[in-house]
C-alpha positions, 0 to 999 in steps of 0.5 A, spaced: 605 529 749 609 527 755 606 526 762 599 528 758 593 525 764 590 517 762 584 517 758 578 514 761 572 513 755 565 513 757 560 510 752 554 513 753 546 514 749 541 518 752 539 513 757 538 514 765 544 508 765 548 513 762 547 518 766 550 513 772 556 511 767 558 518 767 557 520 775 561 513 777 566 516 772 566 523 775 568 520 781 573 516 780 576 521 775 576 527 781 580 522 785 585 519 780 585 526 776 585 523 769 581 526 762 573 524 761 572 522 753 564 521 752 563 517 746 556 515 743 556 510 737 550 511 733 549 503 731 550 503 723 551 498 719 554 500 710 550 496 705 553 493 700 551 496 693 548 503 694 547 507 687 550 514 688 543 517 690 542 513 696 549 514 698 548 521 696 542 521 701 545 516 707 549 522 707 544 527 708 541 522 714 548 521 718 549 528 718 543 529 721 544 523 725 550 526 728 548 533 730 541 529 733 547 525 738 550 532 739 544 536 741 540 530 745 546 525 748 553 528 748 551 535 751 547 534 756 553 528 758 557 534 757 554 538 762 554 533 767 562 533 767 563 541 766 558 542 772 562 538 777 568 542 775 572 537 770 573 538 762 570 532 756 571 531 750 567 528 746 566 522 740 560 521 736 561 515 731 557 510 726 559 504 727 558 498 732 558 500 738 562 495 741 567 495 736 567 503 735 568 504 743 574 500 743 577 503 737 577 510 740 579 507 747 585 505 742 586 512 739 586 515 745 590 511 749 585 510 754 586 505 761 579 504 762 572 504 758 566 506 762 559 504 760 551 503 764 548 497 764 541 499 760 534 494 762 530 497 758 527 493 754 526 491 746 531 493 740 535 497 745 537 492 750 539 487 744 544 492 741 546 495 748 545 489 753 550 486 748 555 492 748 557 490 755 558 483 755 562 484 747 567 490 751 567 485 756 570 480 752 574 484 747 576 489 749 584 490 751 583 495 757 578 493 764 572 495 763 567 497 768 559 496 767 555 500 772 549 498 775 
């Protein structure tokens, strides 16, 4: 699509750091006039030799999965962005959450990936606190980590 506006990709969780990645990309995308995309990642990792119940039930539990990431995470964030007058689109994904933000950052063409920086503690701070220092070595855009 010709002349279609540049993507900026928001990865997000329901954390307050989240929050603050979606605002400093609200700001920056009224000045520049680019589209918002907000992406979270549920962190998920196949297994190796699943029988078919499990499959069948891992199934089940993504499905759940993901419409608990719609209602929890992605429409609050949504609403953030709808309210202060600008349109986003939304991708929620299994995967790593590095990986997976640059594989949509791809897809989308986009020119930046946007994400908080978290300090909380424990189990989230392993898997987020190293979503930003792997995007900031892997990922093919800029990327910026808000504070």
């Amino acid at each position: 699509e010709g002349g279609s506006m540049p993507t900026v990709v928001v990865g997000i969780d329901n954390g307050d750091a989240s929050t603050r990645a979606v605002d400093f990309a609200i700001q920056r995308c009224k000045a520049e006039s680019v589209d918002l995309v907000l992406v979270h990642v549920i962190h998920w990792s196949p297994f190796s030799f699943n029988t078919p119940a499990e499959n069948d039930e891992r199934h089940r539990r993504r499905e759940e999965e993901l419409q608990a990431a719609d209602e929890q995470v992605v429409q609050p964030m949504q609403k953030i962005v709808t309210e202060a007058g600008l349109a986003a689109n939304a991708v929620v994904r299994h995967g790593n959450p590095a990986d997976t933000l640059i594989e949509i950052a791809k897809e989308k063409d986009a020119i930046r990936i946007v994400v908080g920086r978290t300090g909380d503690s424990g189990f989230r701070e392993q898997i987020f606190g190293s979503v930003a220092s792997r995007l900031v070595q892997r990922a093919p855009i800029p990327v910026t980590v808000v504070p």
